[in-house]
C-alpha positions as CSV (number, residue, x, y, z in Angstrom):
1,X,42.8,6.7,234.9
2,X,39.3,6.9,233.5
3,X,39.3,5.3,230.3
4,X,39.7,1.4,231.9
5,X,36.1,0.9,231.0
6,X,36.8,1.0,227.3
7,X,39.3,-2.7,227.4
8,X,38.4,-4.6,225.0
9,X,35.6,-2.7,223.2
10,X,35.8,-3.5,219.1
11,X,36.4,0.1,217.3
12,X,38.5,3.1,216.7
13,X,38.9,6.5,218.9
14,X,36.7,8.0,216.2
15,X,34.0,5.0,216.1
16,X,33.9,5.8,220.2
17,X,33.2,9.7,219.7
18,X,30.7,9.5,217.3
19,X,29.0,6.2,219.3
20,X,29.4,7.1,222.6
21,X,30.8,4.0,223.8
22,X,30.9,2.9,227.0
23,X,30.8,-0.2,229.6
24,X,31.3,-1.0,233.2
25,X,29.5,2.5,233.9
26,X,31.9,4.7,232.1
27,X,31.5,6.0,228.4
28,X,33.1,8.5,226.0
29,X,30.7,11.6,226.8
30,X,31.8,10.9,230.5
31,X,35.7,11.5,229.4
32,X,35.3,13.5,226.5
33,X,36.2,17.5,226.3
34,X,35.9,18.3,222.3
35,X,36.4,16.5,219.7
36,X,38.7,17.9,216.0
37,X,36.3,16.9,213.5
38,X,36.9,17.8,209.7
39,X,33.6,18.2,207.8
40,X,33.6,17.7,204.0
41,X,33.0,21.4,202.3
42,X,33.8,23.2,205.6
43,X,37.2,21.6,206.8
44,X,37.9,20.6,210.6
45,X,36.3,22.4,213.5
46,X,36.6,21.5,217.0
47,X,32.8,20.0,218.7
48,X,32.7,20.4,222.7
49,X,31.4,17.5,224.9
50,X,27.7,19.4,224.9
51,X,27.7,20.4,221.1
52,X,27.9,16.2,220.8
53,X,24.4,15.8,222.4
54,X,25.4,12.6,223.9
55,X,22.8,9.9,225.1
56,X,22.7,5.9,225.8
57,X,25.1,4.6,222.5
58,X,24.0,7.6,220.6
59,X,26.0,11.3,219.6
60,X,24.8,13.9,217.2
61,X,27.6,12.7,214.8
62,X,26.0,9.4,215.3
63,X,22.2,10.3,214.5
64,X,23.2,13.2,211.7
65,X,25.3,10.5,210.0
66,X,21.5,9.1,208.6
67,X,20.2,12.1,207.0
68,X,22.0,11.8,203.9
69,X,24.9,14.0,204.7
70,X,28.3,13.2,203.9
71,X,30.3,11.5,206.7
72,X,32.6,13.5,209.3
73,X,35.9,12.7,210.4
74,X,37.1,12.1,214.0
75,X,40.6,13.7,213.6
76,X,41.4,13.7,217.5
77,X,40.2,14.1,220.6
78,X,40.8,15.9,223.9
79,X,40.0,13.3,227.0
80,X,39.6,14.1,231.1
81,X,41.6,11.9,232.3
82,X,42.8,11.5,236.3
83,X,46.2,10.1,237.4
84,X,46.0,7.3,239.9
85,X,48.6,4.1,240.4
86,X,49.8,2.1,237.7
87,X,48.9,-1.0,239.9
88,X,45.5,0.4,240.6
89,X,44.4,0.7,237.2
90,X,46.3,-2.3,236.0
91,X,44.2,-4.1,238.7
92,X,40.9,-2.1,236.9
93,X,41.5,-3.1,233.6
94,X,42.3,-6.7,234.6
95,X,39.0,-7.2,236.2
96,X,37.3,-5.8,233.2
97,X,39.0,-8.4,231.2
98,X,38.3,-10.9,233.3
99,X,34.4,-10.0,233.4
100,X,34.5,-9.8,229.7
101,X,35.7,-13.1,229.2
102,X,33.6,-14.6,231.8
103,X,30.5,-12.7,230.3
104,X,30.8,-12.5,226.0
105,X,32.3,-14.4,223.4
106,X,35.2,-14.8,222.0
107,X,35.7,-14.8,218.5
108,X,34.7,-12.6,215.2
109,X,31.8,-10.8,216.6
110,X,30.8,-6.5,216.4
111,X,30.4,-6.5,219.9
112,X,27.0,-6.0,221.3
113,X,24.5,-5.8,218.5
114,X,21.5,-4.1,219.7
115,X,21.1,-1.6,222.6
116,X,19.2,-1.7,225.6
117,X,16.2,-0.8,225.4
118,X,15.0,1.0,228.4
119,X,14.1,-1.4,231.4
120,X,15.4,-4.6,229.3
121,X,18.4,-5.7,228.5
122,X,18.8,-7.0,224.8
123,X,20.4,-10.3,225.3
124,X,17.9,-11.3,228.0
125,X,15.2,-10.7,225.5
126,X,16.9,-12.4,222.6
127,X,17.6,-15.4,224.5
128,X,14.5,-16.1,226.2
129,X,12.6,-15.2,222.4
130,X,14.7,-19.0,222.1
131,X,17.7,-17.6,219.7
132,X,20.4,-18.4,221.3
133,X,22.8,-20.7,219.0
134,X,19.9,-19.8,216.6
135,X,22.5,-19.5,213.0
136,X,22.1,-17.9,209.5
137,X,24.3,-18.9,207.0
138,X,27.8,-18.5,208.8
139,X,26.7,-16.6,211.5
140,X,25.2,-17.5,214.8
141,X,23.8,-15.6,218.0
142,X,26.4,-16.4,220.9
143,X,25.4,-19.1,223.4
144,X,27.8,-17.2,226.3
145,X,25.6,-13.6,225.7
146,X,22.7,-13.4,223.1
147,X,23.7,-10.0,222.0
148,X,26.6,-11.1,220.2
149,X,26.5,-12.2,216.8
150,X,29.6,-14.4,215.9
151,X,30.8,-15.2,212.5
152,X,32.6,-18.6,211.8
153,X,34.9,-16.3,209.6
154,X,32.9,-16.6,206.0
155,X,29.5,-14.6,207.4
156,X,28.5,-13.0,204.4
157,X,26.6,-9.1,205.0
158,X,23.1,-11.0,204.0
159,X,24.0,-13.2,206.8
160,X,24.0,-10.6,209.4
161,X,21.1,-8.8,208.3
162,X,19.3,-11.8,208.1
163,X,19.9,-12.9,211.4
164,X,19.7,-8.7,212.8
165,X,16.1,-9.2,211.3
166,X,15.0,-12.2,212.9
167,X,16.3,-11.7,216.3
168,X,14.3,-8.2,215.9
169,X,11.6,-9.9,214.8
170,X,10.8,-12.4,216.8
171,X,11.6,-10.3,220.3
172,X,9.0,-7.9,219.0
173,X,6.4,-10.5,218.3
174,X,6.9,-11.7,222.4
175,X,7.5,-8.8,223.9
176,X,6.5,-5.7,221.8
177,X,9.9,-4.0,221.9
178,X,11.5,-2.6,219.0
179,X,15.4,-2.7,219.6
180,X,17.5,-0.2,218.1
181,X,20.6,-1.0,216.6
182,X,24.0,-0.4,218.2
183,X,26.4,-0.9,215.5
184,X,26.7,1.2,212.7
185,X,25.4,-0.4,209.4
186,X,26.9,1.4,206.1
187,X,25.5,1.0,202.8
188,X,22.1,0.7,201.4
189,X,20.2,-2.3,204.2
190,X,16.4,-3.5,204.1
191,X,14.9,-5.2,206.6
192,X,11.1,-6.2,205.5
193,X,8.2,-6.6,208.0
């Protein structure tokens, strides 16, 4: 057992090292022991749980990524794990699921879109800013949980920055808190005041 927490998260092994995902009060840097990473110029080198610098959604990988060096590979990972009863975890995971369905979305969406900032949480804020159901182009904030952004299935990448830009917006005109991002945004993004 020990990785139950991570049913039904979006992502790859390697998105979850370098994000430090996590719900239901477990998270990679809880189950992690090193990580093979290959680093363009330099090759692969194994990182330790405390060379990663984990935090809340956030790795070293994770905040180096944004300084204009070139990307590192998750080749594979070394996880704690603890062996317990096939019917005990099966029972674990099934109330996760459960929970999740009860709780977000289904449908195209990244997951949670922003993370909580401290002593909030960001769907409470988005929703009571008004956005829930709020839509840009072919993209809307979730009625279910206002953290999740769902596409229709033709969201465009302007879409979802758009609607990233007014949902940050407009919860920082209310209630003065920035929100930091929890997905991953590749490419070249503006987001004007």
């Amino acid at each position: 057992g020990g990785l139950e927490w991570a049913i039904g998260i979006p992502g790859t092994l390697g998105g979850a090292v370098v994000g430090n995902s996590g719900a239901h009060g477990g998270d990679m840097a809880g189950n992690l022991l090193a990580a093979n990473i290959w680093e363009p110029g330099r090759g692969a080198r194994m990182y330790s749980n405390e060379e990663l610098k984990y935090s809340y959604r956030d790795s070293l990988l994770k905040r180096e990524q944004g300084r204009n060096l070139a990307r590192r590979v998750v080749l594979s990972a070394e996880l704690q794990l603890t062996p317990e009863a096939v019917n005990v975890l099966t029972a674990r995971a099934d109330g996760f699921t459960a929970y999740r369905k009860q709780t977000q979305p289904g449908g195209a969406s990244m997951g949670s879109m922003f993370k909580n900032p401290p002593n909030y949480y960001a769907g409470y804020l988005i929703d009571t800013a008004g956005l829930k159901g709020y839509q840009v182009g072919s993209v809307h904030i979730s009625e279910k949980h206002a953290n999740f952004f769902v596409s229709d299935g033709d969201a465009t990448a302007e879409d979802i920055r758009s609607l990233i830009a007014e949902a940050w917006h407009r919860v920082r005109e209310q209630f003065g808190v920035e929100m930091e991002l929890e997905v991953e945004l590749v490419g070249e993004w503006q987001f004007s005041e």
